[in-house]
Phi, psi and omega in degrees: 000124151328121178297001198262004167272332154304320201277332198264272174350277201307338167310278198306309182309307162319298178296349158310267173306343159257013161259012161259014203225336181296195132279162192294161191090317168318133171261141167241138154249150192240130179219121149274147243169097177231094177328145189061348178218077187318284213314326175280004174301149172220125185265150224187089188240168163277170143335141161046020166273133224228096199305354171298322166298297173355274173338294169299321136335296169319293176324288188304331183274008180087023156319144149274159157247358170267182219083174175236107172226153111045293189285300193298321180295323185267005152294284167326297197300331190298314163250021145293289194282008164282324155288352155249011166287292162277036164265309194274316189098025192220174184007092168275162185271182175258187213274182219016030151328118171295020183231005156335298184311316184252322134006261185324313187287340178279336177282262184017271175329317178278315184289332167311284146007291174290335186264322178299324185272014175271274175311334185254013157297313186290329139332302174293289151343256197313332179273323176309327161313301205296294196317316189289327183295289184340279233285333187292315185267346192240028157062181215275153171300316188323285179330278203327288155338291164324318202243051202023061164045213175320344170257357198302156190279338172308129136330264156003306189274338199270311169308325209258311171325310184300303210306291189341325206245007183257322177323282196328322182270345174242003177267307169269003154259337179284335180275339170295314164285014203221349183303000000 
């Protein structure tokens, strides 16, 4: 007999005799854990133990989710790409997938976007009329500027002052939003 066929018989035998000492019901798992060489970890389960309960057992003993592992980063990544999957609208998961849930939020989010960057193009439109109607009565921004911007005693120029520099910041999220 090999040893890794000894070691698993001496296994099995123990966890035997210690699952006749449990409560009824109770599952056993055995996990070895040899740091830096994954391929030799060894798991060791009953029939029908149900590893979410593992997790949760762990979980009660202070697993955490902060730290860094493996699993959680291809968690994470799973569901960035699933919120940008339904951002794009494209390769939904399939159904009752747990990553549907977040899917749905990246489409939301985006028609949520889409529609605000709908309104402030309209915005923009309407506001880019007024700056011009302004700008017809109020002589160059410079001047304006000069003769005091948002305070000028003209109406017409403090309006016109305003529309000009707000045009720039709202002109540069619709070409951002639009890349």
């Amino acid at each position: 007999m090999s040893p890794v066929q000894r070691f698993h018989q001496v296994t099995n035998d123990a966890l035997v005799k210690i699952s006749e000492h449990c409560p009824p019901g109770a599952k056993l798992a055995l996990i070895i854990v040899t740091p830096g060489e994954p391929e030799r970890d060894i798991v060791l389960e009953d029939q029908g133990l149900d590893r979410n309960e593992v997790v949760s057992a762990l979980r009660r003993r202070g697993l955490s989710i902060d730290g860094d592992n493996a699993y959680k980063r291809d968690l994470c990544d799973a569901i960035v790409g699933a919120l940008a999957m339904g951002a794009q609208n494209t390769n939904p998961p399939p159904a009752d997938h747990w990553g549907q849930r977040f899917w749905d939020i990246g489409r939301e989010e985006r028609a949520s976007s889409e529609q605000l960057l709908e309104a402030l193009t309209a915005l923009t439109q309407v506001a880019g009329e007024c700056e011009q109607i302004a700008s017809n009565y109020s002589g160059t921004i410079d001047g304006i500027f000069e003769h005091g911007g948002d305070d000028h005693e003209d109406p017409s120029c403090a309006i016109f002052h305003r529309l000009y520099y707000a045009m720039f910041e709202a002109r540069a999220a619709i070409a951002k939003a639009t890349i």
